[in-house]
C-alpha positions in Angstrom: -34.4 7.6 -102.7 -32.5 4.3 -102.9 -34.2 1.2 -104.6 -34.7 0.0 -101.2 -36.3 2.8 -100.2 -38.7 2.1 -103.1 -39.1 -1.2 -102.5 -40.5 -0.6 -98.5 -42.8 1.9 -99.9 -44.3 -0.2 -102.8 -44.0 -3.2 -100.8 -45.0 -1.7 -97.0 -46.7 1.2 -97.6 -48.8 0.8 -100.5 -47.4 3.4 -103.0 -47.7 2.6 -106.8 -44.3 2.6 -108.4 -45.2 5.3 -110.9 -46.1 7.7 -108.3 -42.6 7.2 -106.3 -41.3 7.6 -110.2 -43.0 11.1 -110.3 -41.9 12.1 -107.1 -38.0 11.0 -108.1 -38.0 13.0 -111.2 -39.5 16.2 -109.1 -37.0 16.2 -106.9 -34.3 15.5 -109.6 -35.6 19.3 -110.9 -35.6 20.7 -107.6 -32.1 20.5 -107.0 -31.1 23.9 -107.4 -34.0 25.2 -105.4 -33.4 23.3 -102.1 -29.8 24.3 -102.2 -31.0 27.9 -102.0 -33.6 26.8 -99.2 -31.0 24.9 -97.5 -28.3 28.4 -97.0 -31.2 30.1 -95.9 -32.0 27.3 -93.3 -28.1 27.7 -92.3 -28.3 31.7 -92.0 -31.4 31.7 -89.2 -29.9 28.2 -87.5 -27.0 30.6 -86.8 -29.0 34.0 -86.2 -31.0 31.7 -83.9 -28.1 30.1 -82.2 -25.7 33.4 -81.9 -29.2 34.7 -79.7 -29.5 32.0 -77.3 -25.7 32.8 -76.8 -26.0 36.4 -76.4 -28.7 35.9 -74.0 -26.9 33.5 -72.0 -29.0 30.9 -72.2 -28.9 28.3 -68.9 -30.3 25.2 -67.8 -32.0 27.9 -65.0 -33.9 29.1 -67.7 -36.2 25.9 -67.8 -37.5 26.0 -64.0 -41.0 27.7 -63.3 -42.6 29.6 -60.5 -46.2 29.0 -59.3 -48.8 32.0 -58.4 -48.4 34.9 -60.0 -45.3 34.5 -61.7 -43.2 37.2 -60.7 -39.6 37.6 -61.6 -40.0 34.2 -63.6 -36.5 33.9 -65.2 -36.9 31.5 -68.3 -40.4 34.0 -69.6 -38.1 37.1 -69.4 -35.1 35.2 -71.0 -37.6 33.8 -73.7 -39.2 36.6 -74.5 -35.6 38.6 -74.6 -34.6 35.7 -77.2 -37.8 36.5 -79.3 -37.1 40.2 -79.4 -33.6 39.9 -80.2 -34.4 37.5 -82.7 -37.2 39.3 -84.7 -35.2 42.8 -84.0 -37.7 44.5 -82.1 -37.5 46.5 -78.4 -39.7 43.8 -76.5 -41.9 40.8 -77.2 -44.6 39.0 -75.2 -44.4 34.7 -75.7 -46.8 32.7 -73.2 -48.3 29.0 -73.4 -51.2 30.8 -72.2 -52.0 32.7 -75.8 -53.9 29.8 -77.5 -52.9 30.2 -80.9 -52.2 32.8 -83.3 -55.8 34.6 -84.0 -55.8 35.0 -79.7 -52.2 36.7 -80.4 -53.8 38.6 -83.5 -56.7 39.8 -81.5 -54.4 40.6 -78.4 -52.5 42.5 -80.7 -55.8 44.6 -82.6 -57.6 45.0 -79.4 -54.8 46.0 -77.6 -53.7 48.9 -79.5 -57.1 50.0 -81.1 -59.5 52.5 -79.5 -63.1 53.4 -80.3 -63.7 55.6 -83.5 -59.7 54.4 -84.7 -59.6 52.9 -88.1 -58.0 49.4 -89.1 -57.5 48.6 -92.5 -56.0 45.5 -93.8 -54.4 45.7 -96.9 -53.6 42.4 -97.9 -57.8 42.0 -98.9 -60.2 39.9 -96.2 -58.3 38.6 -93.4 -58.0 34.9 -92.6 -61.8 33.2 -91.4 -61.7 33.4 -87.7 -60.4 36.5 -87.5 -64.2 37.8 -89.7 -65.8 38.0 -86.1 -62.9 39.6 -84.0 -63.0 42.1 -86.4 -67.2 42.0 -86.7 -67.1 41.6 -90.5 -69.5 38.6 -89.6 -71.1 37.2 -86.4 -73.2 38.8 -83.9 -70.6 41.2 -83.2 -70.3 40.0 -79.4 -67.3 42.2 -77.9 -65.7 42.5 -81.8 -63.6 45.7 -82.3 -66.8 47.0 -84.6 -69.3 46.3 -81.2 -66.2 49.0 -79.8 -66.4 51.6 -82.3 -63.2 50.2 -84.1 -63.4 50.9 -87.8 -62.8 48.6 -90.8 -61.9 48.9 -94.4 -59.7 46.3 -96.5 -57.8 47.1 -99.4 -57.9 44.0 -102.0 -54.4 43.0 -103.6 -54.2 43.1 -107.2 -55.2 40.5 -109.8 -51.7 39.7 -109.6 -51.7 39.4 -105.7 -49.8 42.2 -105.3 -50.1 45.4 -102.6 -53.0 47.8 -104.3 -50.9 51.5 -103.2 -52.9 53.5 -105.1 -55.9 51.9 -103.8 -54.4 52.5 -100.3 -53.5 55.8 -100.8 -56.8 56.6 -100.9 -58.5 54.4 -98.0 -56.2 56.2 -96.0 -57.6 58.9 -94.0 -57.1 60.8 -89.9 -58.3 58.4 -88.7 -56.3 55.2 -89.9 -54.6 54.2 -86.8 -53.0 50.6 -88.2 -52.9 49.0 -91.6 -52.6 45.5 -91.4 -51.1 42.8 -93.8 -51.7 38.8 -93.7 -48.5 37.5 -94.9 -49.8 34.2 -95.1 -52.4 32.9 -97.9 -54.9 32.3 -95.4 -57.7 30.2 -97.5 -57.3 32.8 -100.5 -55.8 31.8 -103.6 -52.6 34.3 -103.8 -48.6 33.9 -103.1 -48.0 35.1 -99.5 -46.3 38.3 -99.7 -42.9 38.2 -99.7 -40.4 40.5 -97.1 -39.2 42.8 -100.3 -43.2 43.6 -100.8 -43.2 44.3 -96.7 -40.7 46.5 -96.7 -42.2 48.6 -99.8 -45.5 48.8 -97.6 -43.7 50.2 -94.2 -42.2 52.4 -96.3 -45.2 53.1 -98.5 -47.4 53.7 -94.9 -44.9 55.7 -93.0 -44.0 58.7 -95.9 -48.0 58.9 -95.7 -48.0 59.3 -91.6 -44.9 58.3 -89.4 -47.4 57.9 -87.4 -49.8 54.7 -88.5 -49.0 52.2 -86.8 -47.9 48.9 -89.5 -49.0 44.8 -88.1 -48.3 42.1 -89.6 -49.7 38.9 -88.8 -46.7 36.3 -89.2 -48.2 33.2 -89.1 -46.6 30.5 -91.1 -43.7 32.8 -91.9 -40.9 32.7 -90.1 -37.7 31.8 -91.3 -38.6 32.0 -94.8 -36.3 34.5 -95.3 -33.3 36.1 -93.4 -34.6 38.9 -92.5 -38.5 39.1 -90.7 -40.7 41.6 -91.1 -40.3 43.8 -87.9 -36.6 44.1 -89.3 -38.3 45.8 -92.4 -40.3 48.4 -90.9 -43.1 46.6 -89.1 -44.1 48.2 -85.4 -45.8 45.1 -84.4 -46.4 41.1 -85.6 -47.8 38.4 -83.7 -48.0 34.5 -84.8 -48.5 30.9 -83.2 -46.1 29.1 -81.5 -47.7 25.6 -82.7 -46.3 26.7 -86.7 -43.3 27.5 -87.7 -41.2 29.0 -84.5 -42.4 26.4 -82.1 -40.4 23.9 -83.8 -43.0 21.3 -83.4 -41.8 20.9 -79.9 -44.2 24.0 -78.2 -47.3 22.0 -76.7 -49.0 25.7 -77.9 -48.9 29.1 -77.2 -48.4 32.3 -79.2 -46.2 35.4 -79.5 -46.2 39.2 -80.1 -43.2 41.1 -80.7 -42.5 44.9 -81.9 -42.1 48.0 -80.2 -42.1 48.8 -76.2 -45.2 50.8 -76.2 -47.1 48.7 -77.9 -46.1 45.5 -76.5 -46.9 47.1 -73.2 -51.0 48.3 -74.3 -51.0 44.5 -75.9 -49.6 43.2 -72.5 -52.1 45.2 -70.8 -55.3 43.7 -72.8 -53.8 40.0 -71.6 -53.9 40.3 -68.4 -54.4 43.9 -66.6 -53.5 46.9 -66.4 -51.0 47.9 -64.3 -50.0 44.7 -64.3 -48.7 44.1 -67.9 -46.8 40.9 -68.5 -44.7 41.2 -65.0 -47.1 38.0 -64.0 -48.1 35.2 -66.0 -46.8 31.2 -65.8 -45.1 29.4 -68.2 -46.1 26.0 -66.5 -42.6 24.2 -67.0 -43.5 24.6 -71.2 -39.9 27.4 -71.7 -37.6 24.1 -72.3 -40.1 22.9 -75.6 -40.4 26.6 -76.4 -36.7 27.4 -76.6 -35.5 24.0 -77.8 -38.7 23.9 -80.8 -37.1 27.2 -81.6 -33.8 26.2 -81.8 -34.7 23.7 -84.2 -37.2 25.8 -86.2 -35.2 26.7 -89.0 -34.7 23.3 -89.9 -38.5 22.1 -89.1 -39.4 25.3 -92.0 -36.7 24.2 -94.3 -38.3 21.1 -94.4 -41.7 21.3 -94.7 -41.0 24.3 -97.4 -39.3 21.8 -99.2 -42.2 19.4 -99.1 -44.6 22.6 -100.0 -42.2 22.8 -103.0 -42.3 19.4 -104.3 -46.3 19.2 -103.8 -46.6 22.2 -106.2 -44.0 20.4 -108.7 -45.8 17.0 -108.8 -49.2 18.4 -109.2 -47.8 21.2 -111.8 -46.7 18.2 -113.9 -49.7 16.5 -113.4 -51.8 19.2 -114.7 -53.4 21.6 -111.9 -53.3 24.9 -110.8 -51.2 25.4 -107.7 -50.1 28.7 -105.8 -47.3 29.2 -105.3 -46.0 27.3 -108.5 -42.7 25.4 -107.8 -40.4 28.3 -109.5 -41.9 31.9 -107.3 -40.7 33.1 -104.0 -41.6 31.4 -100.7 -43.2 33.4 -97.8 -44.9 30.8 -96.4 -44.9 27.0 -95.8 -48.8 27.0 -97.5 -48.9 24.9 -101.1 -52.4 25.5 -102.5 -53.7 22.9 -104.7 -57.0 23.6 -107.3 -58.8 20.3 -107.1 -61.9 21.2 -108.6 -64.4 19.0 -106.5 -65.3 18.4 -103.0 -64.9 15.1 -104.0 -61.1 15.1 -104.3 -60.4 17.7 -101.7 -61.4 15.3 -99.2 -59.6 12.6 -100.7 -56.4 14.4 -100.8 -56.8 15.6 -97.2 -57.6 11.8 -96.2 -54.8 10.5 -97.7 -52.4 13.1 -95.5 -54.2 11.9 -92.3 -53.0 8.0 -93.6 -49.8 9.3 -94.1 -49.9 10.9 -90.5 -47.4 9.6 -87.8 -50.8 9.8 -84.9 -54.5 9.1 -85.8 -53.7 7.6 -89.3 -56.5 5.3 -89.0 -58.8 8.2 -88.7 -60.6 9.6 -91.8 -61.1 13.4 -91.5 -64.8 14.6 -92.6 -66.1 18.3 -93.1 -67.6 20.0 -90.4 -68.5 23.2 -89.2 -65.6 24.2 -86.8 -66.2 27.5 -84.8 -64.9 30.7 -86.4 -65.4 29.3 -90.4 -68.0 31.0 -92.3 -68.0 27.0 -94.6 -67.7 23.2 -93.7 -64.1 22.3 -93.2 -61.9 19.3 -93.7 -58.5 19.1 -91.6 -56.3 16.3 -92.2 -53.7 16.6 -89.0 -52.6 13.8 -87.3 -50.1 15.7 -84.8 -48.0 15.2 -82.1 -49.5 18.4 -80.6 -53.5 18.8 -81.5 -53.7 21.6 -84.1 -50.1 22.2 -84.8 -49.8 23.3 -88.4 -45.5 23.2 -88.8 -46.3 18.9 -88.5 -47.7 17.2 -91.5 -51.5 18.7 -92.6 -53.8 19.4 -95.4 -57.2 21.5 -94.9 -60.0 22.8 -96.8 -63.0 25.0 -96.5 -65.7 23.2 -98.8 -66.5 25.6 -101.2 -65.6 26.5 -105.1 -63.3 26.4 -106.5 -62.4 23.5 -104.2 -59.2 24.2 -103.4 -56.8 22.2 -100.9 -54.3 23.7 -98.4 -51.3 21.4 -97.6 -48.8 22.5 -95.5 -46.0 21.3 -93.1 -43.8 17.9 -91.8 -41.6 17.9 -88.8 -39.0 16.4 -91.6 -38.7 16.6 -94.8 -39.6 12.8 -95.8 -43.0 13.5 -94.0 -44.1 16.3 -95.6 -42.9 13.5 -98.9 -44.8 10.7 -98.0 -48.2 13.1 -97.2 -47.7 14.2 -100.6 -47.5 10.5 -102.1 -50.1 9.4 -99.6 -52.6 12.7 -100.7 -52.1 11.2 -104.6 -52.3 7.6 -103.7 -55.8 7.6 -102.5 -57.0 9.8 -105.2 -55.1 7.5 -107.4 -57.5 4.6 -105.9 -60.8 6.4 -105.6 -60.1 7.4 -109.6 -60.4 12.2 -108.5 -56.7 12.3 -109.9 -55.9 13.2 -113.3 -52.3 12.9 -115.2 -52.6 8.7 -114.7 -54.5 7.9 -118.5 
């Protein structure tokens, strides 16, 4: 940052000079890493690019039909482009999937039949996906109300992939084995596309024939390859993280293989009737632009994921990742050890939020989470998760989930705007 740089946010902003000093010196250490981020960025802006090229891409693609949506262009041309893209025979994209536990639940109930067997192997799945499932709730149409079996496989103390463990869940039965590549609200690195790839491999010298999911979200473009082109049959994510760009108003995506996109397709609307009908509502222009621009939206808010785990590293917490391991997903986890700073930290993001920052988030109990929870998101578009965010489910050991920025220097200034008001209600340590 330049001094008068510094000077508007001391001066117009209310940051104390020594946390701009911290933040200067981070990023002085985190050269190397963001160089590395930054070719990675450049391979999928190309991969992306040389897609929308090969799928002759035209301004005919951003129309709409009304009724029932036959033969609508731009949805066949988008969902070509997502296929393509993630290396798999078809793919289903729609505003109408309304966010990524509706893509993941598509996805599960679509392909699952009573007396199958689902395990996830990646340990307890992400909170609102407990009662799809019917690990909690009152079971009302969950796959365990429809005969659908349920194990999970915990990762390792190290958060690693438990095979032996697997090995043995394993039985006839086991129709799909699922991983959560994300953290979730768990305190592990997300696993990585080299850990994917062992699994597929792992699953399918067992039985060709179980089918591997992975639920993406937050993951895209963390890497150059994506799962499906690792192994995986089927993935599904949100459109309002990391491949919507921050431009999709919402919406979700499944991609993977033809006969399994077509049972999913089936489950979303009819069947017979599959995903030849279905609007787009005029939203294909945000979704192809948002993902033309997604590799640079992930590149920065990574970055910003990066730097929040080096400043509070140096300042004395527990973070996951820390600054130095892998990235899978945008999602920097912060150990705050009270409920007391937790909400603190995730005020401060919503003051450092470019909509609502007057607003001071509270915990509440949203639908789907088993614990009060604090979101910090003042967004563009409600909910979306790639723009500037902090959450927290209000429980020990009080840990704080920050993630996202539709630039770089937002995902900064919610990290100096998180420490700031801990700074002034005296929940951060590292200032004696």
């Amino acid at each position: 940052m330049s001094g008068k740089t510094e000077q508007f946010l001391v001066e117009r902003m209310g940051i104390d000079p020594l946390i701009i000093d911290l933040i200067h010196k981070a990023e002085t250490q985190l050269t190397e890493i963001y160089d590395a981020l930054d070719d990675t960025m450049a391979y999928n802006q190309y991969k992306v690019l040389d897609v929308f090229q090969k799928c002759r891409l035209s301004d005919m693609h951003f129309g709409w039909n009304t009724g029932y949506g036959y033969d609508d262009v731009g949805r066949e041309t988008l969902e070509k482009a997502y296929a393509k893209l993630f290396g798999t025979e078809d793919a289903i994209v729609r505003p109408t999937i309304v966010n990524g536990t509706h893509a993941l639940t598509l996805t599960l109930a679509g392909i699952l039949r009573p007396e199958d067997e689902l395990i996830y192997a990646s340990g307890k799945p992400y909170d609102t996906l407990e009662e799809v499932i019917g690990i909690r709730g009152e079971n009302n149409g969950s796959l365990k109300e429809f005969g659908i079996r349920y194990k999970q496989v915990e990762l390792t103390p190290e958060g690693k992939i438990d095979f032996e463990e697997l090995r043995q869940t394993i039985t006839e039965k086991t129709k799909m084995i699922s991983l959560q590549r994300a953290t979730g609200y768990g305190w592990r690195k997300a696993i990585t596309i080299d850990e994917i790839k062992e699994w597929t491999s792992f699953i399918k010298k067992i039985n060709p024939n179980i089918i591997c999911m992975v639920d993406n979200c937050y993951g895209e473009f963390l890497d150059i390859l994506e799962p499906t082109e690792v192994g995986v049959d089927v993935m599904a994510g949100s459109l309002i993280k990391n491949p919507g760009g921050g431009l999709a108003l919402t919406g979700g995506y499944v991609v993977g293989r033809k006969d399994l996109i077509k049972q999913i397709s089936y489950r979303m609307t009819s069947q017979g009737i599959g995903k030849e009908c279905g609007l787009t509502f005029g939203q294909t222009r945000n979704m192809f632009q948002g993902l033309f621009i997604a590799p640079k939206t992930v590149n920065g808010a990574v970055k910003g994921a990066i730097l929040c785990s080096k400043i509070f590293e140096n300042l004395g917490y527990e973070v996951c990742p820390k600054h130095t391991e892998p990235r899978s997903d945008i999602i920097q986890s912060v150990k705050l050890g009270s409920p007391e700073a937790v909400i603190a930290f995730c005020q401060g993001v919503q003051a450092a939020a470019p909509v609502d920052s007057h607003v001071k988030p509270e915990p509440w109990n949203m639908p789907g989470y088993e614990d009060p929870v604090i979101m910090a998101a003042g967004a563009f578009v409600q909910g979306s998760s790639i723009e500037l965010s902090a959450d927290a489910p209000i429980r020990e050991p009080y840990i704080v989930y920050f993630q996202g920025g539709l630039t770089y220097e937002s995902s900064k200034y919610g990290i100096m705007k998180a420490m700031q008001t801990m700074l002034e209600e005296k929940l951060i340590k590292g200032f004696d």
